[in-house]
C-alpha positions as CSV (number, residue, x, y, z in Angstrom):
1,X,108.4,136.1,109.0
2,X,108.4,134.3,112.4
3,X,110.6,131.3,110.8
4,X,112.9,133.6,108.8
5,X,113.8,135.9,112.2
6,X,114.3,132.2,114.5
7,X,117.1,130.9,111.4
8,X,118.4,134.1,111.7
9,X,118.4,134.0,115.6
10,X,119.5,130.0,115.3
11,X,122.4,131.0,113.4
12,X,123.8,134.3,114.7
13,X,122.3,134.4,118.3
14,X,121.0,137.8,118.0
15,X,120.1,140.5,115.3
16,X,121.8,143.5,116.1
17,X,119.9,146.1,113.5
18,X,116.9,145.6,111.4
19,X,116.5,148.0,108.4
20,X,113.0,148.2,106.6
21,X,113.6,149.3,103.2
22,X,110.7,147.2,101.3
23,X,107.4,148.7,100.6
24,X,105.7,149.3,97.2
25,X,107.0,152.4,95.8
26,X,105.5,155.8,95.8
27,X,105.0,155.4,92.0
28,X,102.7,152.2,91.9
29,X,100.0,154.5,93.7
30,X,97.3,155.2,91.2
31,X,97.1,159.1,91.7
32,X,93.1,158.8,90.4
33,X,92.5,157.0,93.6
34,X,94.4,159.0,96.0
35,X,91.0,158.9,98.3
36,X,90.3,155.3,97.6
37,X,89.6,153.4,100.8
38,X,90.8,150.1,98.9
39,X,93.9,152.0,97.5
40,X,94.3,153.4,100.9
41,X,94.1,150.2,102.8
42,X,96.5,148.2,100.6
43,X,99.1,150.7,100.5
44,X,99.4,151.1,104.8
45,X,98.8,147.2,104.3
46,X,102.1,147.0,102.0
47,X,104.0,149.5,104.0
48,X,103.3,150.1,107.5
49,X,101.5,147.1,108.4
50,X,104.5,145.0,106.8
51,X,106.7,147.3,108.4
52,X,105.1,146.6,112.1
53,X,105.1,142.8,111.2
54,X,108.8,142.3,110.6
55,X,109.4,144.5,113.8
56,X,107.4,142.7,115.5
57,X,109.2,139.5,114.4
58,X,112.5,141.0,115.9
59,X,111.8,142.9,118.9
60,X,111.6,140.7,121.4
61,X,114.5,138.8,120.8
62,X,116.3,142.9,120.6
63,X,114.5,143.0,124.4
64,X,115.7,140.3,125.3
65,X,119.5,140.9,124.8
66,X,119.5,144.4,126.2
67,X,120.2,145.8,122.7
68,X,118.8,146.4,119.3
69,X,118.0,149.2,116.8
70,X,115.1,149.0,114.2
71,X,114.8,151.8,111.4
72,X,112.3,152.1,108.5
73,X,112.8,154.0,105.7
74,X,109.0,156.2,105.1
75,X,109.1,159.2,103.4
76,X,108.4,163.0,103.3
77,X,105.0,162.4,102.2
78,X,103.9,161.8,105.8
79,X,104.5,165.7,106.1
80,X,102.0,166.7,102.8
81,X,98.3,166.8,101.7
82,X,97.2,166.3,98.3
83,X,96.7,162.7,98.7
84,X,95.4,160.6,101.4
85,X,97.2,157.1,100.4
86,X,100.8,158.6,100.3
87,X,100.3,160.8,103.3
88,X,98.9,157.9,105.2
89,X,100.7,155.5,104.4
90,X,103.8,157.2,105.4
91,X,102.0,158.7,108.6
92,X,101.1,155.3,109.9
93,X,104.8,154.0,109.6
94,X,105.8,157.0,111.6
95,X,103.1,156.3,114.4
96,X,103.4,152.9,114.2
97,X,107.6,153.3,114.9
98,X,107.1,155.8,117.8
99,X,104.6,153.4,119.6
100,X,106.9,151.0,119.1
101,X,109.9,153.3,120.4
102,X,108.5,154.2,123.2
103,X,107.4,150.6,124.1
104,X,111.1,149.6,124.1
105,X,111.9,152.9,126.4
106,X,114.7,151.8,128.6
107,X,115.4,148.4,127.3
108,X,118.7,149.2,124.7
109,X,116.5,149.3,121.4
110,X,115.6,151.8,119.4
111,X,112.9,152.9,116.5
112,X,113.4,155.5,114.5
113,X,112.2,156.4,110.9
114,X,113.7,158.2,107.6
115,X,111.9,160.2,105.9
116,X,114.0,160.9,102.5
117,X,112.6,163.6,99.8
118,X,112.8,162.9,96.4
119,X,115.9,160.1,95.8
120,X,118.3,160.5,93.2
121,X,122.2,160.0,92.8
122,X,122.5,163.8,92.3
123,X,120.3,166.1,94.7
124,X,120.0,169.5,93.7
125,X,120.6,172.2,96.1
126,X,117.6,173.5,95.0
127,X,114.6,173.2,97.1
128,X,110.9,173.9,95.3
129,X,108.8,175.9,98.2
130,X,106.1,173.5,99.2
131,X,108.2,170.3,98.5
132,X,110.7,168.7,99.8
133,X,114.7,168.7,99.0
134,X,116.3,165.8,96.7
135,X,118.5,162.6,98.6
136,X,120.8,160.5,97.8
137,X,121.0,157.0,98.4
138,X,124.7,157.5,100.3
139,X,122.8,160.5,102.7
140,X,120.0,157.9,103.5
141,X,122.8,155.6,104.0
142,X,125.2,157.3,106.2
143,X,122.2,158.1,108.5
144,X,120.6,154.7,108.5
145,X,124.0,153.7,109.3
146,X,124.2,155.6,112.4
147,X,120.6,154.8,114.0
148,X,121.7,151.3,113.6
149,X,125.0,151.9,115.0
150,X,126.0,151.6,118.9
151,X,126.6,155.0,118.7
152,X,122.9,156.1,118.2
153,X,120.8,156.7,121.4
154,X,117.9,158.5,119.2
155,X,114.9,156.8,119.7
156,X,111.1,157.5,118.8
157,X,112.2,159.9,115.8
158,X,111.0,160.4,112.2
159,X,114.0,162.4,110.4
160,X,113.8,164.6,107.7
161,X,116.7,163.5,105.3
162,X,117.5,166.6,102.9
163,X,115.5,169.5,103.4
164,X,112.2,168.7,105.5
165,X,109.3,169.8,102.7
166,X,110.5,174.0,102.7
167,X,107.8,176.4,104.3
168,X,106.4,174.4,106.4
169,X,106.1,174.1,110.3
170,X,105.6,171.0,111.8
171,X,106.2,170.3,115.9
Protein backbone atom coordinates (compact mmCIF):
# COMPACT_ATOMS: atom_id res chain seq x y z
CA UNK A 1 0.00 0.00 0.00
CA UNK A 2 2.72 2.27 1.30
CA UNK A 3 4.76 1.83 -2.06
CA UNK A 4 1.74 2.07 -4.34
CA UNK A 5 0.53 5.64 -2.58
CA UNK A 6 4.67 7.07 -2.75
CA UNK A 7 4.53 6.11 -6.98
CA UNK A 8 1.47 7.71 -6.97
CA UNK A 9 2.72 10.71 -4.83
CA UNK A 10 6.26 10.48 -7.05
CA UNK A 11 4.46 10.94 -10.12
CA UNK A 12 1.55 13.35 -9.53
CA UNK A 13 2.74 15.25 -6.35
CA UNK A 14 -0.39 14.79 -4.60
CA UNK A 15 -3.72 12.61 -4.58
CA UNK A 16 -6.47 14.78 -4.68
CA UNK A 17 -9.46 12.16 -3.86
CA UNK A 18 -9.29 8.53 -2.76
CA UNK A 19 -12.38 6.41 -3.40
CA UNK A 20 -12.70 2.94 -1.62
CA UNK A 21 -14.83 0.87 -3.60
CA UNK A 22 -13.16 -2.72 -2.90
CA UNK A 23 -14.33 -5.02 -0.27
CA UNK A 24 -15.75 -8.60 -0.62
CA UNK A 25 -19.28 -8.40 -1.57
CA UNK A 26 -22.26 -8.67 0.59
CA UNK A 27 -23.03 -12.02 -1.27
CA UNK A 28 -19.70 -14.08 -0.36
CA UNK A 29 -21.01 -13.85 3.36
CA UNK A 30 -22.07 -17.24 4.35
CA UNK A 31 -25.61 -16.35 5.92
CA UNK A 32 -25.27 -19.81 8.31
CA UNK A 33 -22.50 -17.97 9.92
CA UNK A 34 -23.87 -14.64 10.27
CA UNK A 35 -22.70 -14.86 14.27
CA UNK A 36 -19.37 -16.53 13.42
CA UNK A 37 -16.59 -14.70 15.17
CA UNK A 38 -14.11 -16.11 12.31
CA UNK A 39 -16.80 -14.95 9.58
CA UNK A 40 -17.07 -11.81 11.50
CA UNK A 41 -13.49 -11.02 11.84
CA UNK A 42 -12.59 -11.66 8.15
CA UNK A 43 -15.27 -9.70 6.79
CA UNK A 44 -14.36 -6.18 9.00
CA UNK A 45 -10.75 -7.55 8.08
CA UNK A 46 -11.67 -7.42 4.18
CA UNK A 47 -13.66 -4.23 4.46
CA UNK A 48 -13.06 -1.85 7.10
CA UNK A 49 -9.75 -2.76 8.12
CA UNK A 50 -8.62 -2.52 4.38
CA UNK A 51 -10.53 0.39 4.15
CA UNK A 52 -8.54 2.16 7.23
CA UNK A 53 -5.27 0.83 5.71
CA UNK A 54 -5.43 2.52 2.33
CA UNK A 55 -6.63 5.79 4.17
CA UNK A 56 -4.15 5.59 6.19
CA UNK A 57 -1.72 5.21 3.24
CA UNK A 58 -3.08 8.67 1.87
CA UNK A 59 -3.87 10.92 4.62
CA UNK A 60 -0.94 12.31 5.48
CA UNK A 61 0.27 13.29 2.40
CA UNK A 62 -3.86 14.92 2.00
CA UNK A 63 -2.60 16.81 5.55
CA UNK A 64 0.09 17.77 4.30
CA UNK A 65 -1.04 19.80 1.20
CA UNK A 66 -4.00 21.48 2.98
CA UNK A 67 -6.46 19.37 0.86
CA UNK A 68 -7.91 16.03 0.32
CA UNK A 69 -11.21 14.05 0.29
CA UNK A 70 -11.44 10.28 1.16
CA UNK A 71 -14.96 8.40 0.58
CA UNK A 72 -15.72 4.72 1.10
CA UNK A 73 -18.45 3.16 -0.28
CA UNK A 74 -20.24 0.80 2.97
CA UNK A 75 -23.60 0.03 2.80
CA UNK A 76 -27.12 0.17 4.38
CA UNK A 77 -26.52 -2.87 6.31
CA UNK A 78 -24.68 -0.79 8.94
CA UNK A 79 -28.37 0.45 9.76
CA UNK A 80 -30.05 -3.39 10.24
CA UNK A 81 -29.99 -6.47 12.54
CA UNK A 82 -30.45 -9.93 11.44
CA UNK A 83 -26.81 -10.52 11.03
CA UNK A 84 -23.88 -9.57 12.90
CA UNK A 85 -21.09 -9.88 9.98
CA UNK A 86 -23.00 -7.54 7.52
CA UNK A 87 -24.08 -5.04 10.16
CA UNK A 88 -20.57 -4.93 11.54
CA UNK A 89 -18.79 -4.87 8.98
CA UNK A 90 -20.51 -1.92 7.53
CA UNK A 91 -20.73 -0.30 11.18
CA UNK A 92 -16.95 -0.37 11.64
CA UNK A 93 -16.32 1.38 8.14
CA UNK A 94 -18.64 4.03 9.33
CA UNK A 95 -16.79 4.48 12.78
CA UNK A 96 -13.71 3.94 11.51
CA UNK A 97 -14.32 7.05 8.69
CA UNK A 98 -15.75 9.49 11.34
CA UNK A 99 -12.66 8.92 13.65
CA UNK A 100 -10.77 9.52 10.88
CA UNK A 101 -12.93 12.71 9.87
CA UNK A 102 -12.75 14.21 12.76
CA UNK A 103 -8.92 13.65 13.11
CA UNK A 104 -8.46 15.70 9.88
CA UNK A 105 -10.99 18.54 11.37
CA UNK A 106 -9.60 21.77 10.08
CA UNK A 107 -6.94 20.54 7.94
CA UNK A 108 -8.91 20.64 4.07
CA UNK A 109 -9.66 16.80 4.05
CA UNK A 110 -12.55 15.14 4.32
CA UNK A 111 -14.14 11.41 5.22
CA UNK A 112 -17.26 10.62 4.51
CA UNK A 113 -19.09 7.21 3.72
CA UNK A 114 -22.00 5.87 1.24
CA UNK A 115 -24.14 3.80 2.21
CA UNK A 116 -26.10 2.54 -1.11
CA UNK A 117 -29.28 0.06 -0.75
CA UNK A 118 -29.73 -2.61 -2.92
CA UNK A 119 -27.60 -1.69 -6.46
CA UNK A 120 -29.09 -2.21 -9.61
CA UNK A 121 -29.23 -0.28 -13.11
CA UNK A 122 -32.94 0.20 -12.53
CA UNK A 123 -34.20 1.18 -8.83
CA UNK A 124 -37.61 0.73 -8.23
CA UNK A 125 -39.53 3.50 -6.63
CA UNK A 126 -40.69 1.10 -4.52
CA UNK A 127 -39.43 0.84 -1.00
CA UNK A 128 -40.19 -2.65 1.11
CA UNK A 129 -40.95 -1.34 4.83
CA UNK A 130 -38.00 -2.60 6.88
CA UNK A 131 -35.44 -2.41 3.99
CA UNK A 132 -33.87 -0.15 2.22
CA UNK A 133 -34.68 1.59 -1.36
CA UNK A 134 -32.73 0.29 -4.66
CA UNK A 135 -29.41 2.47 -6.26
CA UNK A 136 -27.99 2.94 -9.11
CA UNK A 137 -24.55 2.87 -9.93
CA UNK A 138 -24.86 6.69 -11.60
CA UNK A 139 -26.74 7.99 -8.02
CA UNK A 140 -23.74 6.40 -6.13
CA UNK A 141 -21.69 8.10 -8.68
CA UNK A 142 -23.00 11.50 -8.86
CA UNK A 143 -22.63 11.71 -5.07
CA UNK A 144 -19.22 10.07 -4.74
CA UNK A 145 -18.46 12.66 -7.26
CA UNK A 146 -19.33 15.47 -5.24
CA UNK A 147 -17.65 14.46 -1.70
CA UNK A 148 -14.59 14.18 -3.73
CA UNK A 149 -15.11 17.34 -5.50
CA UNK A 150 -13.74 20.95 -4.16
CA UNK A 151 -17.17 21.73 -3.77
CA UNK A 152 -17.89 19.32 -0.81
CA UNK A 153 -17.22 20.63 2.74
CA UNK A 154 -19.26 17.50 4.26
CA UNK A 155 -17.15 15.76 6.49
CA UNK A 156 -17.56 12.92 9.12
CA UNK A 157 -20.85 11.63 7.35
CA UNK A 158 -22.35 8.22 6.45
CA UNK A 159 -25.10 9.03 3.68
CA UNK A 160 -27.98 7.18 2.95
CA UNK A 161 -28.00 6.83 -0.96
CA UNK A 162 -31.74 5.96 -1.97
CA UNK A 163 -34.16 5.63 0.64
CA UNK A 164 -32.34 5.12 4.19
CA UNK A 165 -33.84 1.45 5.21
CA UNK A 166 -38.01 2.93 5.48
CA UNK A 167 -39.44 2.94 9.12
CA UNK A 168 -36.72 3.40 10.88
CA UNK A 169 -35.21 6.15 13.14
CA UNK A 170 -31.79 6.50 13.46
CA UNK A 171 -29.96 9.91 15.03
Amino acid sequence: MDAGVARVLEQHGRIDALVVTAAPSAGTLDPARKSDPEQVLTAIDGKALGFLRVANAVLPAQRGVGFGRVVVISGQNAYLSGNITASLRNTAVSVIAKNLADEAAGTGVTVNVVNPGTVTDTPSAEVRPGAPGESSPQQIADLVAFLASPLSVVSGESIAIAHRVLGQITV
